[in-house]
KEMI-300935 format. One record per atom (N, C-alpha, C): x, y, z; atom name. Coordinates in steps of 0.05 Angstrom, whole numbers. Example, Ala and Ser with C-alpha at 12.3 -4.5 7.8 and 13.67 -1.06 7.14 Angstrom:
REM KEMI-300935
<site><c1>264</c1><c2>-114</c2><c3>156</c3><atomo>N</atomo></site>
<site><c1>246</c1><c2>-90</c2><c3>156</c3><atomo>CA</atomo></site>
<site><c1>264</c1><c2>-66</c2><c3>156</c3><atomo>C</atomo></site>
<site><c1>257</c1><c2>-45</c2><c3>142</c3><atomo>N</atomo></site>
<site><c1>273</c1><c2>-21</c2><c3>143</c3><atomo>CA</atomo></site>
<site><c1>258</c1><c2>1</c2><c3>157</c3><atomo>C</atomo></site>
***
This chain:
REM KEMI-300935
<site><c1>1482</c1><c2>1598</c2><c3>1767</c3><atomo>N</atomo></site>
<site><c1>1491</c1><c2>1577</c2><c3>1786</c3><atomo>CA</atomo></site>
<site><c1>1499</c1><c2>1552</c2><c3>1770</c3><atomo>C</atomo></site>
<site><c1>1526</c1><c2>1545</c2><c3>1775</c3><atomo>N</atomo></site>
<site><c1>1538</c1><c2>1521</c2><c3>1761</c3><atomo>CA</atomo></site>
<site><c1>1516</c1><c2>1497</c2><c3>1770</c3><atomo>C</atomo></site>
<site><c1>1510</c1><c2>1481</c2><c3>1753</c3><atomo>N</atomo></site>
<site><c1>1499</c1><c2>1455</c2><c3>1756</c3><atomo>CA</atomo></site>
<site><c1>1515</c1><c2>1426</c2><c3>1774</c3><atomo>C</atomo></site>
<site><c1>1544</c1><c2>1436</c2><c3>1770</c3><atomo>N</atomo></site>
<site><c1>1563</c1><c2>1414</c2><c3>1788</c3><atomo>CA</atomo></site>
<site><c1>1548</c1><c2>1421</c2><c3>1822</c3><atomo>C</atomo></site>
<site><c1>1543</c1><c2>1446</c2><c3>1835</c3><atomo>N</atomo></site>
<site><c1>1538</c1><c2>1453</c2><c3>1849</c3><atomo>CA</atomo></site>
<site><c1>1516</c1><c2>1429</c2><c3>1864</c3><atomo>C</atomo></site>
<site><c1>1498</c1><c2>1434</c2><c3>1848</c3><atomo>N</atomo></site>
<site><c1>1476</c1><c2>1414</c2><c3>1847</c3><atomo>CA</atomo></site>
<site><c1>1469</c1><c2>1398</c2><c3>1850</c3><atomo>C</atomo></site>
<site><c1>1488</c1><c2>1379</c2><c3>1830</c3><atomo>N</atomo></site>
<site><c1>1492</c1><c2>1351</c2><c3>1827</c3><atomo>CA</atomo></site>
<site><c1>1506</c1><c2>1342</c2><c3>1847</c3><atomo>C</atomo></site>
<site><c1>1523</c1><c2>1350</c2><c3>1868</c3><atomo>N</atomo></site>
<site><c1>1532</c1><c2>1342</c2><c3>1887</c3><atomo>CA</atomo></site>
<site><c1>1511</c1><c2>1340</c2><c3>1911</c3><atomo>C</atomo></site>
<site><c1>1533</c1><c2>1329</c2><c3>1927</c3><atomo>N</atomo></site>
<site><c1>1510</c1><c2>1323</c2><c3>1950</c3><atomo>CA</atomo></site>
<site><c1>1515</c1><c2>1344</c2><c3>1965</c3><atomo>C</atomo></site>
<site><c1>1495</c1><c2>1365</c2><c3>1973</c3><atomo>N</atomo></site>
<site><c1>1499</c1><c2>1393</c2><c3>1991</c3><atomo>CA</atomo></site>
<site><c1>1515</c1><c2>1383</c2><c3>2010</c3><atomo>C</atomo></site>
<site><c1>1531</c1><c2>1398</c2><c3>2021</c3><atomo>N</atomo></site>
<site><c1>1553</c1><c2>1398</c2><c3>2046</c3><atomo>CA</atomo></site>
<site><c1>1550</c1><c2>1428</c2><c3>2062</c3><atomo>C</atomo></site>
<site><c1>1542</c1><c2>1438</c2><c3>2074</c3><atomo>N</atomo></site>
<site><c1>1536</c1><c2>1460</c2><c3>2088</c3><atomo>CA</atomo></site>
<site><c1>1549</c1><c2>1460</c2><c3>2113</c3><atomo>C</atomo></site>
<site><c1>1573</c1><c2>1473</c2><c3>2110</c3><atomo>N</atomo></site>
<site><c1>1600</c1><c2>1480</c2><c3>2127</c3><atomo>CA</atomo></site>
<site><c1>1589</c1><c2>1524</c2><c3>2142</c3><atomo>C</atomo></site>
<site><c1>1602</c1><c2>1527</c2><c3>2161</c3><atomo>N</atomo></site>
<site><c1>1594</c1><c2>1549</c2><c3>2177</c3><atomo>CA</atomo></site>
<site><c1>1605</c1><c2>1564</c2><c3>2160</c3><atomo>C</atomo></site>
<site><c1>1621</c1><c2>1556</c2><c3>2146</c3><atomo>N</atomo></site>
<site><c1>1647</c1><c2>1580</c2><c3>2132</c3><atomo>CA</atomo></site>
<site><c1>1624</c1><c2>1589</c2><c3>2107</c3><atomo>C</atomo></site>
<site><c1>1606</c1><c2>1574</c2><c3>2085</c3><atomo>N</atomo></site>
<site><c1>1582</c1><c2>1574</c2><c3>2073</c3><atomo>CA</atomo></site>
<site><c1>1566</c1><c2>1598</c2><c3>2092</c3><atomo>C</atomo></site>
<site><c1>1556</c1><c2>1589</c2><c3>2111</c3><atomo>N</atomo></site>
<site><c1>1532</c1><c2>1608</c2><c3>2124</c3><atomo>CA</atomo></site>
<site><c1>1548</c1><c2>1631</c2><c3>2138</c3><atomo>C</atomo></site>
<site><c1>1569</c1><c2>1634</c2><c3>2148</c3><atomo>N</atomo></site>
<site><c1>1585</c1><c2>1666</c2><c3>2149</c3><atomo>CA</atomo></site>
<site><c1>1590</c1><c2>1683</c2><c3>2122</c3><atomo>C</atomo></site>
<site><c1>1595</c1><c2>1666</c2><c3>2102</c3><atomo>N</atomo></site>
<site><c1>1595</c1><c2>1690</c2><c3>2072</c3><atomo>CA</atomo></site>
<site><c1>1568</c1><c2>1697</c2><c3>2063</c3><atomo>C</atomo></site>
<site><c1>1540</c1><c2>1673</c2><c3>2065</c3><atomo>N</atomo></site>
<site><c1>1524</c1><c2>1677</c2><c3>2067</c3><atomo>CA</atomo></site>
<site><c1>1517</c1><c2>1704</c2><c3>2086</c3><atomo>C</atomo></site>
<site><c1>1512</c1><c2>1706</c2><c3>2109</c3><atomo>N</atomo></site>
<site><c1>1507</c1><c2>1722</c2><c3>2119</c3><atomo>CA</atomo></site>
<site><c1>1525</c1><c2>1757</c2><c3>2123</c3><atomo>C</atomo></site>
<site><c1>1549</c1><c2>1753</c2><c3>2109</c3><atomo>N</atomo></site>
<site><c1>1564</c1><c2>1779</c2><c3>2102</c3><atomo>CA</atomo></site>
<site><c1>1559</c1><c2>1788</c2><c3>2073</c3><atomo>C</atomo></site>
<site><c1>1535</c1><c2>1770</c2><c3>2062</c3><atomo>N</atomo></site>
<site><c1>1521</c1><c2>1785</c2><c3>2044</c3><atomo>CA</atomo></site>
<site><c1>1506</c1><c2>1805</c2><c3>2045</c3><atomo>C</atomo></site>
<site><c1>1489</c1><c2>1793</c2><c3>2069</c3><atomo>N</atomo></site>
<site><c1>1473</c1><c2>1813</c2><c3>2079</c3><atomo>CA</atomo></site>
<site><c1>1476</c1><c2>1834</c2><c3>2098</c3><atomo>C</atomo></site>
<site><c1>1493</c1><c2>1829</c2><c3>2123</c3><atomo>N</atomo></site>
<site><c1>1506</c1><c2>1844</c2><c3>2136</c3><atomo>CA</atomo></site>
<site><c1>1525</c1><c2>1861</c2><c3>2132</c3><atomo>C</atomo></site>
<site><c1>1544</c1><c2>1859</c2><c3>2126</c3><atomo>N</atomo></site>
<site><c1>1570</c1><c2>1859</c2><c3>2115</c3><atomo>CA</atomo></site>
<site><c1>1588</c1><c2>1855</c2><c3>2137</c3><atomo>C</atomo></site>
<site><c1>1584</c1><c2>1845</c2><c3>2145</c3><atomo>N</atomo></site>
<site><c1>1602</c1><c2>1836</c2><c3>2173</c3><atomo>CA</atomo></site>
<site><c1>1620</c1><c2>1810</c2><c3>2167</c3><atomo>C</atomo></site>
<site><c1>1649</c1><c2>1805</c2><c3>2173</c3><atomo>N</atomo></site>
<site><c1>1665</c1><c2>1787</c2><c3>2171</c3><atomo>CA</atomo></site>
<site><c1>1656</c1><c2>1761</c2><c3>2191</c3><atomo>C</atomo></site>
<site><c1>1668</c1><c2>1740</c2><c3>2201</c3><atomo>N</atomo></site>
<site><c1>1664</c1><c2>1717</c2><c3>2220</c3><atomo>CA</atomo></site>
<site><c1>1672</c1><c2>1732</c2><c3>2243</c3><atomo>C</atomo></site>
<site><c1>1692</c1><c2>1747</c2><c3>2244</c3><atomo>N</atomo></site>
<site><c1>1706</c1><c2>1761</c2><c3>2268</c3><atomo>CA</atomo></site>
<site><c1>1691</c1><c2>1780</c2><c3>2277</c3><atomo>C</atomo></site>
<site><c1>1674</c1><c2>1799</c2><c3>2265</c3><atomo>N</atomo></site>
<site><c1>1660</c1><c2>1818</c2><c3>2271</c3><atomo>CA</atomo></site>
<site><c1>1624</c1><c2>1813</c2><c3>2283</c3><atomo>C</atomo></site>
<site><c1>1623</c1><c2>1784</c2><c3>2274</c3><atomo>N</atomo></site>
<site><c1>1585</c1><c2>1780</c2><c3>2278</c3><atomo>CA</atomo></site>
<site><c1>1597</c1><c2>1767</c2><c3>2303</c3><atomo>C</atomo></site>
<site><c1>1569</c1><c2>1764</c2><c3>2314</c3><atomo>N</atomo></site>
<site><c1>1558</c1><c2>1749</c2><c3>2338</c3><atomo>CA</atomo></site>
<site><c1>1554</c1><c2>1724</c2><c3>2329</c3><atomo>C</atomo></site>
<site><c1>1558</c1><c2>1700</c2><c3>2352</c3><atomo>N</atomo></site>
<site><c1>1546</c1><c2>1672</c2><c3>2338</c3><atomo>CA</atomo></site>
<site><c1>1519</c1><c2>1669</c2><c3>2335</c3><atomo>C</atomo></site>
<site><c1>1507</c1><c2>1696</c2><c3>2347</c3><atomo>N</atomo></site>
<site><c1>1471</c1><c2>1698</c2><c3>2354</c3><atomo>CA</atomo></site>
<site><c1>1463</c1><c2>1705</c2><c3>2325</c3><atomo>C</atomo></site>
<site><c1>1441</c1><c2>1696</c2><c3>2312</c3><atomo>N</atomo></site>
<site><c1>1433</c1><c2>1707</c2><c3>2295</c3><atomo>CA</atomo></site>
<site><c1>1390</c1><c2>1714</c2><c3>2304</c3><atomo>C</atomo></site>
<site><c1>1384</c1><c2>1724</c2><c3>2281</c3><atomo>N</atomo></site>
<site><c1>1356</c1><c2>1742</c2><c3>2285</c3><atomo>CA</atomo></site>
<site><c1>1342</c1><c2>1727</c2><c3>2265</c3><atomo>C</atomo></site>
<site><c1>1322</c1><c2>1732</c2><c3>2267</c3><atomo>N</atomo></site>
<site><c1>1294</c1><c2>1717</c2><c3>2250</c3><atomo>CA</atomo></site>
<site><c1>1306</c1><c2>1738</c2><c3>2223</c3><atomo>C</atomo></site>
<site><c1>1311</c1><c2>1760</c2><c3>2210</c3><atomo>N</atomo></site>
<site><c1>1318</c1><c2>1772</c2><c3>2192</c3><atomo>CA</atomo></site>
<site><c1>1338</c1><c2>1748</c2><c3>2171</c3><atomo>C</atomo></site>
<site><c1>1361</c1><c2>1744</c2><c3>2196</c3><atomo>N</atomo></site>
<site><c1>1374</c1><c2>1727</c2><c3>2183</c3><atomo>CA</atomo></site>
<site><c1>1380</c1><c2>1694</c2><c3>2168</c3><atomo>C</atomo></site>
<site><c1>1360</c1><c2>1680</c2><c3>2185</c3><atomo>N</atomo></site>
<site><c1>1352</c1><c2>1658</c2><c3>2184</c3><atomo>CA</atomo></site>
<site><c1>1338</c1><c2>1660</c2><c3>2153</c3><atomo>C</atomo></site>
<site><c1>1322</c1><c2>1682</c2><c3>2153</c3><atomo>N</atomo></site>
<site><c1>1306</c1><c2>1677</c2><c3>2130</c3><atomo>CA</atomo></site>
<site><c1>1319</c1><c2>1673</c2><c3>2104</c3><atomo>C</atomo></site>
<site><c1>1349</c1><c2>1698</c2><c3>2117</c3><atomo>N</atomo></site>
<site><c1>1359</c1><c2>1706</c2><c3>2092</c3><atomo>CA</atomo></site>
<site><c1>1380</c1><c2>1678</c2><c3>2087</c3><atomo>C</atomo></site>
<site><c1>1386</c1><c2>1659</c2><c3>2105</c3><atomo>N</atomo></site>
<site><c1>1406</c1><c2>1633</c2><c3>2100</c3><atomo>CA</atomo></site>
<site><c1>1379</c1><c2>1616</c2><c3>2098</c3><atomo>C</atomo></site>
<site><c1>1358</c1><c2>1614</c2><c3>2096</c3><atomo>N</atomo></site>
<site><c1>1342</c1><c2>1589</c2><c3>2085</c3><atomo>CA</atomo></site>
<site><c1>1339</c1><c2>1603</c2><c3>2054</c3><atomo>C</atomo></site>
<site><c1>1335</c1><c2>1626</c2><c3>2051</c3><atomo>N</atomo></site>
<site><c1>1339</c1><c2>1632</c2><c3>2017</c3><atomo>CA</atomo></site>
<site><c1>1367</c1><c2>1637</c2><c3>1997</c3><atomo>C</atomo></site>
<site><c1>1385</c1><c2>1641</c2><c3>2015</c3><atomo>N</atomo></site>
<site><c1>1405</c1><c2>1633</c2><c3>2007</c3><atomo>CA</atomo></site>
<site><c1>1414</c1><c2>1601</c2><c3>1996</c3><atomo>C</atomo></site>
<site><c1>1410</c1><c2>1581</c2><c3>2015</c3><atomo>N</atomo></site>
<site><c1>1411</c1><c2>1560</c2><c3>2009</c3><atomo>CA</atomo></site>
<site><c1>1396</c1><c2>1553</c2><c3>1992</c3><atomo>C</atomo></site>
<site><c1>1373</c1><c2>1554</c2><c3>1987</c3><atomo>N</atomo></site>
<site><c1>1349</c1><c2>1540</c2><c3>1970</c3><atomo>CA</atomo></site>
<site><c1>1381</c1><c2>1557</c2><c3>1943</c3><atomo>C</atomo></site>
<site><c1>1381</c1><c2>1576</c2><c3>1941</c3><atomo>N</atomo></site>
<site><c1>1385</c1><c2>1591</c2><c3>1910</c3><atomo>CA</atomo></site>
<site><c1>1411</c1><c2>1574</c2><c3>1906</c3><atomo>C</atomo></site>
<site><c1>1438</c1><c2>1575</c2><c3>1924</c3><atomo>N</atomo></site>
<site><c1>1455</c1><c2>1558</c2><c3>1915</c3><atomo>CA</atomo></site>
<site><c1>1451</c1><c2>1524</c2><c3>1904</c3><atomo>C</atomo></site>
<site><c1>1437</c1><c2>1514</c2><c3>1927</c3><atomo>N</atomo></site>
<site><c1>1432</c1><c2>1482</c2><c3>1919</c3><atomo>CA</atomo></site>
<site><c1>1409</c1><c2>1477</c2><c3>1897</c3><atomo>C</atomo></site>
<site><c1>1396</c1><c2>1494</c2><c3>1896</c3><atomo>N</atomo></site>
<site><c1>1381</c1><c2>1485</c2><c3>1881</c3><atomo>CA</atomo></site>
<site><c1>1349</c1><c2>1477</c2><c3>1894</c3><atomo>C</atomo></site>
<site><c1>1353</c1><c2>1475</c2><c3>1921</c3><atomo>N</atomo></site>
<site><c1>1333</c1><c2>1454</c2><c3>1931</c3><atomo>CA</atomo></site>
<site><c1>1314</c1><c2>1466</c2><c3>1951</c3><atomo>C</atomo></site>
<site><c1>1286</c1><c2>1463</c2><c3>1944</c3><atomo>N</atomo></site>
<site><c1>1275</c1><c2>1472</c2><c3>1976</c3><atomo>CA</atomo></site>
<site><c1>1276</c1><c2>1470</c2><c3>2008</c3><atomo>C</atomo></site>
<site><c1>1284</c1><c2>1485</c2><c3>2016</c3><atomo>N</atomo></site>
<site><c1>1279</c1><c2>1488</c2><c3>2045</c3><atomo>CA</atomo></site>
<site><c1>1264</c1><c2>1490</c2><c3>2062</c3><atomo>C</atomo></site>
<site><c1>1247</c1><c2>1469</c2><c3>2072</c3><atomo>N</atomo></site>
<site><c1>1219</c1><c2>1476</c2><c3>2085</c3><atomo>CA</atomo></site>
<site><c1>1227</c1><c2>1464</c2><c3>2111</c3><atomo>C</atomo></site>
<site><c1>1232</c1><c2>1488</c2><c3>2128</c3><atomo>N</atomo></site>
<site><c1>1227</c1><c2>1476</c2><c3>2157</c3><atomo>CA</atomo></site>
<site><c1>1205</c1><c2>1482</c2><c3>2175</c3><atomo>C</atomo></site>
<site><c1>1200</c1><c2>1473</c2><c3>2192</c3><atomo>N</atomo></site>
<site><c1>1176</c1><c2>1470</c2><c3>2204</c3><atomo>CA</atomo></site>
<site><c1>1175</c1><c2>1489</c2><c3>2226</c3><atomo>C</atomo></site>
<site><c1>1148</c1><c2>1499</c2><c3>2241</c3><atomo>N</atomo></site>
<site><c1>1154</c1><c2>1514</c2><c3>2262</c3><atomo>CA</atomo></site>
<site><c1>1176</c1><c2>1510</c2><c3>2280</c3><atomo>C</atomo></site>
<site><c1>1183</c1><c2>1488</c2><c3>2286</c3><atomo>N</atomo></site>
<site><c1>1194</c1><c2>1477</c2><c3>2311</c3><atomo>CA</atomo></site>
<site><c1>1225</c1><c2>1484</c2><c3>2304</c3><atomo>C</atomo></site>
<site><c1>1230</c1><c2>1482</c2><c3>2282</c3><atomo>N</atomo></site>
<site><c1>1259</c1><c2>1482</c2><c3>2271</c3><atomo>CA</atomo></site>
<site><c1>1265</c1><c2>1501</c2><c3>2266</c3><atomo>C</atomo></site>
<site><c1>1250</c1><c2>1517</c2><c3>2268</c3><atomo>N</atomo></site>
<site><c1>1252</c1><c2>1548</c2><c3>2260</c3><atomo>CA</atomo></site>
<site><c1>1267</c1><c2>1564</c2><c3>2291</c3><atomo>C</atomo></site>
<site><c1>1249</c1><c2>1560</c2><c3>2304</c3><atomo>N</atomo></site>
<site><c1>1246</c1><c2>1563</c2><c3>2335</c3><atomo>CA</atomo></site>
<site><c1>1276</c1><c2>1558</c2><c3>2347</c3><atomo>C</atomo></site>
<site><c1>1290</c1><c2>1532</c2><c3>2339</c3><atomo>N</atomo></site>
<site><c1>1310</c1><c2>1520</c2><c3>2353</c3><atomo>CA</atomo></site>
<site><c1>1340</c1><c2>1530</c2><c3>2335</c3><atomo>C</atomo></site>
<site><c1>1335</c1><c2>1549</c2><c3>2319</c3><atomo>N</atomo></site>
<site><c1>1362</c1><c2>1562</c2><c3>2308</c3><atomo>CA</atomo></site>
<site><c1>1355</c1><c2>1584</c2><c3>2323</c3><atomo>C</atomo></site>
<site><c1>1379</c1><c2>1589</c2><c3>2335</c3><atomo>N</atomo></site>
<site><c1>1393</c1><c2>1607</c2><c3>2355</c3><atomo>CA</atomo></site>
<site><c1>1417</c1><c2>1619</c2><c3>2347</c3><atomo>C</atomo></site>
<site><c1>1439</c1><c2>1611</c2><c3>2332</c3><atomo>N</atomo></site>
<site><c1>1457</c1><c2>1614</c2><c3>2325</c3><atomo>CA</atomo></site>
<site><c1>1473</c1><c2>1603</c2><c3>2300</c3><atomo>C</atomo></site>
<site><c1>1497</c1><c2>1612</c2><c3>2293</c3><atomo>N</atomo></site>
<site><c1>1499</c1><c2>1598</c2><c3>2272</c3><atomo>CA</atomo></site>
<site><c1>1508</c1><c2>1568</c2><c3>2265</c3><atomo>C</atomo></site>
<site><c1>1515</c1><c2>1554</c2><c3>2285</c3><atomo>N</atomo></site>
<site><c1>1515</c1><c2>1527</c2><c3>2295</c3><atomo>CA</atomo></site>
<site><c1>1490</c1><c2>1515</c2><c3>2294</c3><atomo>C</atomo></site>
<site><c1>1473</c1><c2>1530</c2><c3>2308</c3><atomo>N</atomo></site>
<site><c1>1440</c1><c2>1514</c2><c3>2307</c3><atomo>CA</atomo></site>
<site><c1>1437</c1><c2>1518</c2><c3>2267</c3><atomo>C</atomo></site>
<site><c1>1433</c1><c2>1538</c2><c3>2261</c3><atomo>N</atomo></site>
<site><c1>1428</c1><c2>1544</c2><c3>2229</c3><atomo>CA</atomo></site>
<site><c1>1448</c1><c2>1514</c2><c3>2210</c3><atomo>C</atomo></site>
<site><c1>1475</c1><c2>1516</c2><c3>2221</c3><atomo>N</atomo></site>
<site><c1>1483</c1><c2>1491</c2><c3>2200</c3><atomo>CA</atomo></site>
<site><c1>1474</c1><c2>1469</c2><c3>2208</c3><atomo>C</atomo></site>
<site><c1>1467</c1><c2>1457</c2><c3>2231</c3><atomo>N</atomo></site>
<site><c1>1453</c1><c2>1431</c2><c3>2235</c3><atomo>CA</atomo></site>
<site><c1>1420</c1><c2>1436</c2><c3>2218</c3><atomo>C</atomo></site>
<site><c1>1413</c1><c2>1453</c2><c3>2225</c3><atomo>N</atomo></site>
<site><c1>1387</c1><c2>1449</c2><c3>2220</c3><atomo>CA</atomo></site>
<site><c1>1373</c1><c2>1453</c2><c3>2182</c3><atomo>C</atomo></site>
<site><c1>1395</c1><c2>1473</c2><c3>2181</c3><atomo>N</atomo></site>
<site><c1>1392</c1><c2>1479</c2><c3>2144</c3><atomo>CA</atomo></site>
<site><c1>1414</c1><c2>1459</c2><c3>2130</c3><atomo>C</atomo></site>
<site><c1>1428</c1><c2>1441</c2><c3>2148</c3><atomo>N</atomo></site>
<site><c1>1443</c1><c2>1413</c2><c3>2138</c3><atomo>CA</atomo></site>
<site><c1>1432</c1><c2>1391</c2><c3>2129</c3><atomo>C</atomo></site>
<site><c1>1409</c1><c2>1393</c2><c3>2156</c3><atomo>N</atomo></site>
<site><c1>1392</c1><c2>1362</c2><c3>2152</c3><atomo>CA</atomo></site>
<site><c1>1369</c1><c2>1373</c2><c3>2128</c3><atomo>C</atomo></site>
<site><c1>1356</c1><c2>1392</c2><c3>2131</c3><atomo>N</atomo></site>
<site><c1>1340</c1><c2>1399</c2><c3>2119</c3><atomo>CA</atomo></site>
<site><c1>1341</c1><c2>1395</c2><c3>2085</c3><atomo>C</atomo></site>
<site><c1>1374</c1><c2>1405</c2><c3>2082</c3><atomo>N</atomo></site>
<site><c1>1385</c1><c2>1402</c2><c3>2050</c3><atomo>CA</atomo></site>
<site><c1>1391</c1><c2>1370</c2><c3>2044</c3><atomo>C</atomo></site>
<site><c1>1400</c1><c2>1352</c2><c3>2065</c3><atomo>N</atomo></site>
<site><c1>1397</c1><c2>1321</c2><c3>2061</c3><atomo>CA</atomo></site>
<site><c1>1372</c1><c2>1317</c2><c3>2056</c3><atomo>C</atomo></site>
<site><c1>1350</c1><c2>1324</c2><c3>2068</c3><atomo>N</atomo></site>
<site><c1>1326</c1><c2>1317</c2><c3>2065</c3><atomo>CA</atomo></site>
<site><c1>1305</c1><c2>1328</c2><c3>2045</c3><atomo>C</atomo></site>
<site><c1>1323</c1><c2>1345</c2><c3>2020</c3><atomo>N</atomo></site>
<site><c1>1315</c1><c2>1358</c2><c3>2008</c3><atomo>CA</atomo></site>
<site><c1>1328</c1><c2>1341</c2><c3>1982</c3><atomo>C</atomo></site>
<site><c1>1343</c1><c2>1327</c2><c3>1982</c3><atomo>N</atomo></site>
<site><c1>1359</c1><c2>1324</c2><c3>1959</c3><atomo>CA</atomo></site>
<site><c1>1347</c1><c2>1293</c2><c3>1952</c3><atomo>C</atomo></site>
<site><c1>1345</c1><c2>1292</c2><c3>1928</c3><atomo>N</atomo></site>
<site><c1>1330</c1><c2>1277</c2><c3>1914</c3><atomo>CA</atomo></site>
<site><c1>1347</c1><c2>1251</c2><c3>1925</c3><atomo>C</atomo></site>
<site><c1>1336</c1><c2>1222</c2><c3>1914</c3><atomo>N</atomo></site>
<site><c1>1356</c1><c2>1196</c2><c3>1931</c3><atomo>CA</atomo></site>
<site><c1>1365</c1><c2>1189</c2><c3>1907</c3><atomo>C</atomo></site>
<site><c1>1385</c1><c2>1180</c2><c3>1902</c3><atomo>N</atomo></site>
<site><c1>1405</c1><c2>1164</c2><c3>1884</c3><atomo>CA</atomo></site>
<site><c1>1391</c1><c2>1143</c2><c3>1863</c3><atomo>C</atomo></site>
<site><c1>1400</c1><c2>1157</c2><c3>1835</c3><atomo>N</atomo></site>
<site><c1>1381</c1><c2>1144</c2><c3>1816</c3><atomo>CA</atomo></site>
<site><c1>1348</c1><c2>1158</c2><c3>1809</c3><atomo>C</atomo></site>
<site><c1>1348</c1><c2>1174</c2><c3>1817</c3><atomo>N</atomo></site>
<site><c1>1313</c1><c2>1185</c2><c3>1825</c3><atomo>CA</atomo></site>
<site><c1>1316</c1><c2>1199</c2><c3>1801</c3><atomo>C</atomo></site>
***
């Protein structure tokens, strides 16, 4: 994993968590559902940690409230803001 990757500030776009998830699936954007499964969630909070670099720790509650892949980029969005070290650190 390139280090530029890194050093940026994560940006977590749906188009990210659809290739993400046609890793595991193999399913295109056209072919999945916008529903996703506890299988999958796991597999886009470990995905993300491996690209950014950064841990992902969400909490029961936030776990609960991804539903889809819209819920997953808000919630593994803020999570990666809130994961990323602050400016100068």
């Amino acid at each position: 994993m390139s280090d530029d990757i890194r050093a940026e500030k994560p940006v977590l776009a749906r188009a990210d968590l659809i290739d993400m998830l046609a890793g595991l699936t193999g399913r295109d954007d056209e072919e999945r559902s916008e529903m996703v499964d506890s299988m999958e969630i796991a597999w886009l909070a470990h995905c993300v940690e491996q690209r950014y670099g950064l841990p992902v720790d969400l909490t029961v509650e936030q776990l609960a409230g991804i539903r889809t892949v819209a819920d997953a980029e808000d919630v593994l969005g803020k999570a990666l803001a809130a994961a990323r070290p602050a400016e100068g650190s």
